[in-house]
C-alpha positions as CSV (number, residue, x, y, z in Angstrom):
1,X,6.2,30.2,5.9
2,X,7.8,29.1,2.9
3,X,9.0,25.9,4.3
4,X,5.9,24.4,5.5
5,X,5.0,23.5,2.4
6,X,8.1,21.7,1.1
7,X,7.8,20.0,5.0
8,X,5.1,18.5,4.0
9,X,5.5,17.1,0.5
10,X,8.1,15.1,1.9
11,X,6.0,13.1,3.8
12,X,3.2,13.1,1.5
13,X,2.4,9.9,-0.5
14,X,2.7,9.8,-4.4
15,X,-0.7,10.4,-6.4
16,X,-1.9,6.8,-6.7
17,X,-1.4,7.0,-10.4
18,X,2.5,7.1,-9.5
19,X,2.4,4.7,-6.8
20,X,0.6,2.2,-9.6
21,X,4.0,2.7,-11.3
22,X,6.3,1.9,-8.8
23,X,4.5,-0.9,-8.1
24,X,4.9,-2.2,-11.7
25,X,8.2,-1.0,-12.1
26,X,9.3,-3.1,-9.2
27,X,7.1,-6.4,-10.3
28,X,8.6,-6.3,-13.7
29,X,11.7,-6.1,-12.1
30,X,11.8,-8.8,-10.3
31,X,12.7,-12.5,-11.1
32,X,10.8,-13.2,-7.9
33,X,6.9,-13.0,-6.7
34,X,6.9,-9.9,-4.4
35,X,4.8,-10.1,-1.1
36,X,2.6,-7.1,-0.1
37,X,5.1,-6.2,3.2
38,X,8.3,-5.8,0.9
39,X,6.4,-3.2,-1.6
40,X,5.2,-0.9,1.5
41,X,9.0,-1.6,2.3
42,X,10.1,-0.3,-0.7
43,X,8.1,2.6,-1.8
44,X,8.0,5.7,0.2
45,X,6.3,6.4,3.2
46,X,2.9,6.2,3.2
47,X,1.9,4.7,-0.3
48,X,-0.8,1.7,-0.5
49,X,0.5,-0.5,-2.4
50,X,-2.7,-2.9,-1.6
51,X,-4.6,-0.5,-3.6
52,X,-2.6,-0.2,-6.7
53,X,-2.7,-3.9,-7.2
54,X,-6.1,-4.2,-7.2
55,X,-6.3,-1.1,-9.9
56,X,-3.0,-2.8,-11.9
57,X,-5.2,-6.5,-11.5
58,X,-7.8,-4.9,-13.2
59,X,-5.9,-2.9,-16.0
60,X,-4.2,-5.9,-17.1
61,X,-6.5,-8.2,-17.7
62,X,-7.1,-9.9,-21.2
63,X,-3.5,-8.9,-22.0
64,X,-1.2,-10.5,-22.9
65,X,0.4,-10.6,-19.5
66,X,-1.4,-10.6,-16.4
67,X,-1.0,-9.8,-12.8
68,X,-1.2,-12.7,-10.6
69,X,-1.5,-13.6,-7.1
70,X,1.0,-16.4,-5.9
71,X,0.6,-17.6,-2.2
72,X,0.8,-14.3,-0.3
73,X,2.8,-12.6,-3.1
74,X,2.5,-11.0,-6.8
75,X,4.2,-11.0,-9.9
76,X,3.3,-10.8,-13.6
77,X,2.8,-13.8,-15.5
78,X,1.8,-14.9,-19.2
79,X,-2.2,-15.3,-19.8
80,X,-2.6,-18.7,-19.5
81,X,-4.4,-19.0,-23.0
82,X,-0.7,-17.8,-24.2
83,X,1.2,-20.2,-22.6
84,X,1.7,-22.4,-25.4
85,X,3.9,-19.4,-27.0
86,X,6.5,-19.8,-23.9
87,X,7.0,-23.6,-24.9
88,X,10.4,-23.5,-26.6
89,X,11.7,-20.8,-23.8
90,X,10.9,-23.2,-21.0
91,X,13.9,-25.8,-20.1
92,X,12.6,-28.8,-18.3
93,X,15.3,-29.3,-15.7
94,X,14.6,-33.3,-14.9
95,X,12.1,-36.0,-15.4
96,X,10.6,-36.8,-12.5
97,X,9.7,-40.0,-10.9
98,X,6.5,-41.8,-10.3
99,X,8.0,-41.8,-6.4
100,X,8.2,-37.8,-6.6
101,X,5.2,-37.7,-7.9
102,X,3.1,-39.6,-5.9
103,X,4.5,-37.5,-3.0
104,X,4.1,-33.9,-4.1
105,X,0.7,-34.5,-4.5
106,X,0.0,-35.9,-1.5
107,X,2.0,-33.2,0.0
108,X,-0.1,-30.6,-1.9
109,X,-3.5,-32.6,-1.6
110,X,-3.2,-33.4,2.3
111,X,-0.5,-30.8,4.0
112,X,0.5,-30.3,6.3
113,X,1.0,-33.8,6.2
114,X,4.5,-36.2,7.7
115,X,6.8,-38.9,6.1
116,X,4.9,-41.2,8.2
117,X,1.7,-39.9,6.9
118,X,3.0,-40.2,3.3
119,X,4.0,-43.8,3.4
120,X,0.7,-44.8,4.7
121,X,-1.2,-43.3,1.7
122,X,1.4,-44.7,-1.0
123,X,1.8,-47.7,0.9
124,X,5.3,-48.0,0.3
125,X,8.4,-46.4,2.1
126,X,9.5,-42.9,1.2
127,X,13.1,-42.6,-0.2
128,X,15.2,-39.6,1.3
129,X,16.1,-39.1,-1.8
130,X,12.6,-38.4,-3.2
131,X,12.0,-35.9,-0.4
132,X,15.6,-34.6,-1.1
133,X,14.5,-34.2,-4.7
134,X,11.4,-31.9,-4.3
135,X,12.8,-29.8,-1.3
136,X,15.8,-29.2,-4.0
137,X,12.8,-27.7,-6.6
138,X,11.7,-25.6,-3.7
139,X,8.5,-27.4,-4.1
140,X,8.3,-28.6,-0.8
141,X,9.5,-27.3,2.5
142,X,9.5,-28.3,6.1
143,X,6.4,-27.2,8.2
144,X,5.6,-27.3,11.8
145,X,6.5,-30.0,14.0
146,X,3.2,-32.2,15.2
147,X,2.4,-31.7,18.6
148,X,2.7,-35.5,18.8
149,X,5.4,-38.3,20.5
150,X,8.4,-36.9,18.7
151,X,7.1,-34.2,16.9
152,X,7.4,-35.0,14.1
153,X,7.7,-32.7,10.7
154,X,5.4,-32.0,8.4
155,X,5.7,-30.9,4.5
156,X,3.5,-28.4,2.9
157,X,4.2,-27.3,-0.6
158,X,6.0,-24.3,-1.6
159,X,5.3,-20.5,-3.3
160,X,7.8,-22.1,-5.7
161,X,5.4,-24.5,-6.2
162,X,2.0,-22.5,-6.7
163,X,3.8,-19.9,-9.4
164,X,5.1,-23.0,-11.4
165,X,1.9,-24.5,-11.8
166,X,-0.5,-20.9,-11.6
167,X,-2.1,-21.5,-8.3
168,X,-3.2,-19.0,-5.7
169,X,-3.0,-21.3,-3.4
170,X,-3.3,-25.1,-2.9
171,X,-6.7,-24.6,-2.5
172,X,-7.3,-24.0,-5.9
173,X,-5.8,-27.4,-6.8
174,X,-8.8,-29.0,-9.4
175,X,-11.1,-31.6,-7.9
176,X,-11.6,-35.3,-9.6
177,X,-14.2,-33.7,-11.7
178,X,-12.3,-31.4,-12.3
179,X,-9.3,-33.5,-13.4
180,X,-11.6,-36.3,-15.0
181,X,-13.1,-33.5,-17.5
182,X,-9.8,-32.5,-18.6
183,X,-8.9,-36.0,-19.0
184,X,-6.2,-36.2,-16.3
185,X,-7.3,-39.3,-14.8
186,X,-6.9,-42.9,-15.9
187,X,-7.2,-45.9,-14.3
188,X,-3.8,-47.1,-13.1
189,X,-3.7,-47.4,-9.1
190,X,-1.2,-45.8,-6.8
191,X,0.3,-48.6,-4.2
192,X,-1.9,-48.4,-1.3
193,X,-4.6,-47.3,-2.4
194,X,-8.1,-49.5,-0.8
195,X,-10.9,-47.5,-2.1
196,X,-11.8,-46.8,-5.7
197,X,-12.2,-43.1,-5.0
198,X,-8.8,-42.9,-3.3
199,X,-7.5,-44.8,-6.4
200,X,-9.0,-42.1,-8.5
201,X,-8.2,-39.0,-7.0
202,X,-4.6,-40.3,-6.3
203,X,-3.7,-40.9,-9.4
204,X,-5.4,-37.5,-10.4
205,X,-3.2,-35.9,-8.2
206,X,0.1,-38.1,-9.6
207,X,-1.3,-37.1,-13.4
208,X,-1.6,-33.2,-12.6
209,X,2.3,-33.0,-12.1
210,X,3.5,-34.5,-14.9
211,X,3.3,-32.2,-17.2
């Protein structure tokens, strides 16, 4: 009779005020976004981890920190009207080229999307060493081949690349409204570019990066 109880309490799930915790304990933690599947891996059996982000979401915001969705993953970043506090503690690693550029955000603006694909919107030949480059950033990876002669590969931008610049996802990249309110858009024109709107919102796209 006695054991029963204990029997169950080990398979019962944590109060969700506990299971809240572990799930910030392990975000904190980690110098990596965490997905959803690898925090049900990690706390015990039968917690909903799902659940205490949405409660942990709500608790921090208007802090200082905040918790923030990143692709298919979380992790706890600064409030974005804080961010010019981390200026001295970021390093900028390189300079990047208009060629790099011009490339990511076509790669973020069109993925999946091919070398091939990429030359015709710049209008001049891709470099390996400009694809080299951003796959080195982890801010591009290889997608899926095209179901076309020679399946080819695509690119599509990285989770590397959303929690650098605070996306979701890349659908949450700003429009050229957007971008010409905030006074990311001028009027120099990317090589290949035939229409004035293309002109535009490529060189939005090359202006959003550069920072």
């Amino acid at each position: 009779m006695s054991g029963e109880p204990i029997e169950r309490s080990l398979f019962e799930a944590p109060p969700m005020g506990e299971q809240e915790r572990m799930v910030e304990a392990i975000l904190f933690a980690s110098a990596e976004p965490v997905t959803l599947a690898e925090l049900i891996a990690r706390m015990p059996h039968g917690c909903d981890p799902a659940e205490a982000l949405v409660t942990l979401r709500r608790r921090y915001e208007g802090r200082g920190v905040q918790l923030q969705k990143v692709g298919e993953a979380w992790a706890f970043r600064t409030a974005p009207d804080l961010g010019a506090l981390m200026h001295k503690e970021q390093a900028e690693t390189r300079k990047l080229s208009r060629a790099a550029i011009e490339t990511l955000a076509i790669v973020a603006y069109h993925q999946p999307v091919t070398r091939t694909e990429i030359e015709e919107i710049r209008g001049v030949a891709v470099s390996r060493g400009t694809i080299d480059q951003l796959m080195e950033l982890e801010w591009i990876r290889l997608g899926r081949r095209r179901m076309t002669p020679g399946r080819p590969v695509t690119f599509v931008v990285t989770q590397g690349f959303l929690d650098h610049f605070g996306l979701e996802s890349a659908r949450d990249l700003p429009g050229i409204k957007e971008l010409r309110a905030a006074g990311l858009l001028d009027s120099r024109p990317l090589p290949g570019a035939s229409a004035p709107d293309e002109e535009e919102a490529q060189t939005g796209q090359s202006e959003l990066f550069e920072d």
